[in-house]
Kinemage of the C-alpha trace (Angstrom):
@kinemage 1
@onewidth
@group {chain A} dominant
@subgroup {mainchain}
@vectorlist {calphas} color= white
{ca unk a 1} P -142.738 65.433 -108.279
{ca unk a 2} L -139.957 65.723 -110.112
{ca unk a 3} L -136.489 64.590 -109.701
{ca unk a 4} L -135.007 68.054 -108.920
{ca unk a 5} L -137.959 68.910 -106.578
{ca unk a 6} L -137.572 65.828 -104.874
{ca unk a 7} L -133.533 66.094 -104.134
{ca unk a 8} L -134.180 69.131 -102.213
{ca unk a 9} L -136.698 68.185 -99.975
{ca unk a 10} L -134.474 65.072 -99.069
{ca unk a 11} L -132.436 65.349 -95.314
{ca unk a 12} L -129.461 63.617 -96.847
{ca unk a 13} L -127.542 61.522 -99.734
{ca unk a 14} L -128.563 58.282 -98.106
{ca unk a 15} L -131.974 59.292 -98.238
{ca unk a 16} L -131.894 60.223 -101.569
{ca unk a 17} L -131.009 57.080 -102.899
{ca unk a 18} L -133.272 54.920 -100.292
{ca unk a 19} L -135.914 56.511 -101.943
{ca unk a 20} L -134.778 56.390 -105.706
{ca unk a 21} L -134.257 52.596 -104.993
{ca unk a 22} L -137.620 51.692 -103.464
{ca unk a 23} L -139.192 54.246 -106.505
{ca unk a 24} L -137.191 51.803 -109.118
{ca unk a 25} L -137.847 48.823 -107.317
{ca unk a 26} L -141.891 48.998 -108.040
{ca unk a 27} L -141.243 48.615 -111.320
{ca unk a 28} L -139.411 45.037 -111.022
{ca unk a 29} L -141.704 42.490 -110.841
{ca unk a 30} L -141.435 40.248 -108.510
{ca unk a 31} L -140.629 43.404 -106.743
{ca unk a 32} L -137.341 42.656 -104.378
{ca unk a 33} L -137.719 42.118 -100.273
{ca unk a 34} L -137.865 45.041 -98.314
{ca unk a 35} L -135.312 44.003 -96.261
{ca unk a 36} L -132.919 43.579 -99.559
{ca unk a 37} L -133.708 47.260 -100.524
{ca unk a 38} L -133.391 47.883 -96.759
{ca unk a 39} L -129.580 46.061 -97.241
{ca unk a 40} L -129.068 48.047 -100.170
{ca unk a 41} L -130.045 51.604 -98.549
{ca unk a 42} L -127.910 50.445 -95.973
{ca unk a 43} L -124.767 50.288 -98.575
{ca unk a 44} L -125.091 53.164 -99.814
{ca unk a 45} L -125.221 55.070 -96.849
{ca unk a 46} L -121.827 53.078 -95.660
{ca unk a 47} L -120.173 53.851 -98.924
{ca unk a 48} L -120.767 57.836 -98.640
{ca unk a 49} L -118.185 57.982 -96.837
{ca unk a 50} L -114.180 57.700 -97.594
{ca unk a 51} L -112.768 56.057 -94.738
{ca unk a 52} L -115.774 52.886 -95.702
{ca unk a 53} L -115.130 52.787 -98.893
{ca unk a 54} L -111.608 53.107 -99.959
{ca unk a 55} L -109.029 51.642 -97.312
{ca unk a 56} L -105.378 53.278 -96.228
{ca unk a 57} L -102.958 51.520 -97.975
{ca unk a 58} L -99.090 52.898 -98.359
{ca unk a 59} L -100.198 56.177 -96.390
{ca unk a 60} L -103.428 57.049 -98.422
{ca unk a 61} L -106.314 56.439 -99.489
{ca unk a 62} L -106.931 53.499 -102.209
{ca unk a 63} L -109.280 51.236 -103.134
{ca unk a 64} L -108.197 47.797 -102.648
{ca unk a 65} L -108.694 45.138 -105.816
{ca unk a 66} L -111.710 42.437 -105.207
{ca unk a 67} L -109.131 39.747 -106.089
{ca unk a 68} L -107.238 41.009 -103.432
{ca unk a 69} L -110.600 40.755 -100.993
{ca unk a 70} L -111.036 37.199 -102.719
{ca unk a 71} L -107.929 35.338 -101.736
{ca unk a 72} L -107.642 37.356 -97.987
{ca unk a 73} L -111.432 35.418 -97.384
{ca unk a 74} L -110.074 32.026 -98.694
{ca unk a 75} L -107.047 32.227 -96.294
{ca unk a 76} L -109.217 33.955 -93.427
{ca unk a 77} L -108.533 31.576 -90.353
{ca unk a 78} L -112.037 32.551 -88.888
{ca unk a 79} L -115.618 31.986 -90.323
{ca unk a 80} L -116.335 34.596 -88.696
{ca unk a 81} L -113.413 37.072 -90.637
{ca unk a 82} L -114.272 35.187 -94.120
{ca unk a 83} L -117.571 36.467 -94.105
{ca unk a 84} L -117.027 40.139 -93.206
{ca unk a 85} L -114.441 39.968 -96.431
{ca unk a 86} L -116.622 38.273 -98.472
{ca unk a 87} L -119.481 40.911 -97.435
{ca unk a 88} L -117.544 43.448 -98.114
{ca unk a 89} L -116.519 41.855 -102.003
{ca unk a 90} L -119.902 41.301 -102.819
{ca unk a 91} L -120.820 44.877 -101.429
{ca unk a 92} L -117.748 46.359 -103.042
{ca unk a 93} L -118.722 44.260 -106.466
{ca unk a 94} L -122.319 45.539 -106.278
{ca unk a 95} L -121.335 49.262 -105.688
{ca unk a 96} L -118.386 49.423 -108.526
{ca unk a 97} L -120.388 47.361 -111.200
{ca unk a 98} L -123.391 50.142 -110.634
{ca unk a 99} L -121.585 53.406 -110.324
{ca unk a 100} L -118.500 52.538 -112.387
{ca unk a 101} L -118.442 50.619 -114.873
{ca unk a 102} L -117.525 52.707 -117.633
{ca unk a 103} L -114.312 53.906 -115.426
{ca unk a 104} L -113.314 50.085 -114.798
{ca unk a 105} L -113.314 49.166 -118.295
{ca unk a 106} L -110.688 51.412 -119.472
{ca unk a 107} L -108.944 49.040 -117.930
{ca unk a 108} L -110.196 46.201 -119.163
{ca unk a 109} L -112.577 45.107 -116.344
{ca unk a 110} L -115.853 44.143 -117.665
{ca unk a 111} L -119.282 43.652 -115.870
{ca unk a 112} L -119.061 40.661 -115.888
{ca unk a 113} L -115.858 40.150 -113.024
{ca unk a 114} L -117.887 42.517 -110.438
{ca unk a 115} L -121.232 39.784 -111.441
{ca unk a 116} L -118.893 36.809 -110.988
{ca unk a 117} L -116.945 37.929 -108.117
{ca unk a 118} L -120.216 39.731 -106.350
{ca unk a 119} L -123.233 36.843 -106.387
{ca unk a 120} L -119.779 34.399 -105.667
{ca unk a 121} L -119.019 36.252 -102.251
{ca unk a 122} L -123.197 36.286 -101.007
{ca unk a 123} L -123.833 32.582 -102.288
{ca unk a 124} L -121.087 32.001 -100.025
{ca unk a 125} L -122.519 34.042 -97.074
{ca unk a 126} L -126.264 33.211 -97.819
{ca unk a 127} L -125.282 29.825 -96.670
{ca unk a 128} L -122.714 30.453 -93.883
{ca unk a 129} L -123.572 34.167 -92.494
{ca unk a 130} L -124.933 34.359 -89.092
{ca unk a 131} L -127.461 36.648 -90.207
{ca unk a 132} L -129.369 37.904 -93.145
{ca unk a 133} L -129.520 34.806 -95.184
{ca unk a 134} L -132.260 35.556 -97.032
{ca unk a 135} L -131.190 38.527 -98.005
{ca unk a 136} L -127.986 37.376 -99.308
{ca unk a 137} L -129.661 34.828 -101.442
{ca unk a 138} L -131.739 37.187 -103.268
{ca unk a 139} L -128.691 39.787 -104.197
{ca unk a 140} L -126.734 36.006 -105.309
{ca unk a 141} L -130.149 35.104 -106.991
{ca unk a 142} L -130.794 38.521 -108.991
{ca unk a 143} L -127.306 40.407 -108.640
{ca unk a 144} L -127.259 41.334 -112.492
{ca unk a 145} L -130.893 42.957 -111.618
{ca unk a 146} L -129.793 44.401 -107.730
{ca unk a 147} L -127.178 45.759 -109.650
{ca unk a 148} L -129.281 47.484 -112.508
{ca unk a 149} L -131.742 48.510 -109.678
{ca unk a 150} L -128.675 50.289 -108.176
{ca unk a 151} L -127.422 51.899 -111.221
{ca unk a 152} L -130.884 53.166 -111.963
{ca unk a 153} L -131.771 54.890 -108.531
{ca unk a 154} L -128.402 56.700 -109.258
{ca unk a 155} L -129.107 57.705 -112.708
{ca unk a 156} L -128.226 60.656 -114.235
{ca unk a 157} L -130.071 64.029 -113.480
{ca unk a 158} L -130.171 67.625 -115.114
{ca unk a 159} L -125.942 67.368 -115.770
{ca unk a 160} L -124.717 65.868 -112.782
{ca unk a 161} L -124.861 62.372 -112.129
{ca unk a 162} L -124.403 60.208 -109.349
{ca unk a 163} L -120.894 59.376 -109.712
{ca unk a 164} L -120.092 63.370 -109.342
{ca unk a 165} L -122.458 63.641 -106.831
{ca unk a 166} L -120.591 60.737 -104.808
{ca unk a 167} L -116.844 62.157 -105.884
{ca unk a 168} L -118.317 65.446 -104.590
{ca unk a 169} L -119.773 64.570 -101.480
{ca unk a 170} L -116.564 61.933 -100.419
{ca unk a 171} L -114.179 65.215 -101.524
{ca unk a 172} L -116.223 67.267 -98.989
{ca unk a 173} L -116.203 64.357 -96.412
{ca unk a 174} L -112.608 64.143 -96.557
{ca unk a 175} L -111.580 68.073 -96.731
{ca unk a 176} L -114.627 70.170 -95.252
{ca unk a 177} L -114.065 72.172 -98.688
{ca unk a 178} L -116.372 75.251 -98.990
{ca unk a 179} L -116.998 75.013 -102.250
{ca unk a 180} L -117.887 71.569 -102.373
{ca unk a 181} L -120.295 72.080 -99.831
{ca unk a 182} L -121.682 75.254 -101.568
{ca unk a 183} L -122.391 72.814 -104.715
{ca unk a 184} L -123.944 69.663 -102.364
{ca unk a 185} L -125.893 72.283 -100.913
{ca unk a 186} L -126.910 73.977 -104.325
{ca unk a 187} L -128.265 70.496 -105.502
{ca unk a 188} L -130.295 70.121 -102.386
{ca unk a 189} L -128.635 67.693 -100.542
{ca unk a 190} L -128.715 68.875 -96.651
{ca unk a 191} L -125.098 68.392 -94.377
{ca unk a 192} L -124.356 67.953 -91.241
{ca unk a 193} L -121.901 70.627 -89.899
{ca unk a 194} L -120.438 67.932 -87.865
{ca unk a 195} L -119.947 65.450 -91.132
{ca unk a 196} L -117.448 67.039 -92.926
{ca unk a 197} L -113.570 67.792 -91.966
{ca unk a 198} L -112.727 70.508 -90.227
């Protein structure tokens, strides 16, 4: 089955990429835990949409720097509050050094801050988190390779890639635009009438 053939018989965008990442994943050897490419899935499907993955700061929408993420953990007064910040840095890390990179160093960011700043924030949480320790240990273990497994189950196809597709799909998220939903739709990727704004 190809790639095309298999976009449109998915349900959603999450979907998509669950299966594009356990597809890549058979090729690593040893093969990640499910429950990592379960974690993983689970990103992506947070990250479609706006409101998860950029935060409102100064009245709109904006995408707060890791650094930024960094320091809030190390002054966090709570274990508790330092590890949802430092999930959401190595998350944030992982998702930006896969789908972005080439946008991030224009200015100067290289791979090598979202690896540093990414398997930091899960060492840190694959020894203190409540739960998921295991899993955490394997992205601080193998980020450089989670990371690679992410970029390739969002590799380009025919001449739109993932990073479109995601700017696409967030744009219709956030607006309910017709068109945008005409072209999500024309690439076979099925919406909820009740997703989108209205």
């Amino acid at each position: 089955m190809t790639d095309e053939t298999r976009i449109r018989t998915e349900t959603s965008l999450p979907e998509y990429f669950r299966r594009r990442l356990h597809r890549h994943a058979e090729r690593l050897r040893p093969p990640p835990h499910e429950d990592t490419l379960w974690y993983l899935g689970e990103l992506l499907h947070r990250f479609r949409r706006s409101e998860h993955f950029f935060e409102i700061h100064e009245g709109r929408l904006a995408q707060r720097p890791l650094a930024l993420l960094y320091g809030e953990a190390q002054a966090a007064t709570s274990q508790r509050e330092r590890c949802l910040l430092l999930q959401r840095l190595g998350d944030l890390a992982l998702f930006l050094g896969a789908f972005f990179p080439d946008r991030y160093a224009r200015w100067g960011i290289r791979r090598e801050y979202f690896i540093g700043m990414g398997s930091a924030a899960y060492d840190y949480l694959a020894d203190s988190a409540a739960s998921h320790r295991h899993i955490y240990r394997e992205l601080t273990a193998s980020f450089v390779r989670m990371l690679e497994l992410l970029a390739a189950a969002g590799s380009r196809r025919r001449n739109t890639d993932h990073e479109e597709i995601l700017r696409l799909y967030a744009h219709w998220m956030a607006t309910g635009d017709p068109r945008a939903e005409q072209q999500l739709r024309a690439l076979g990727i099925a919406l909820s009438d009740t997703d989108g704004a209205h």
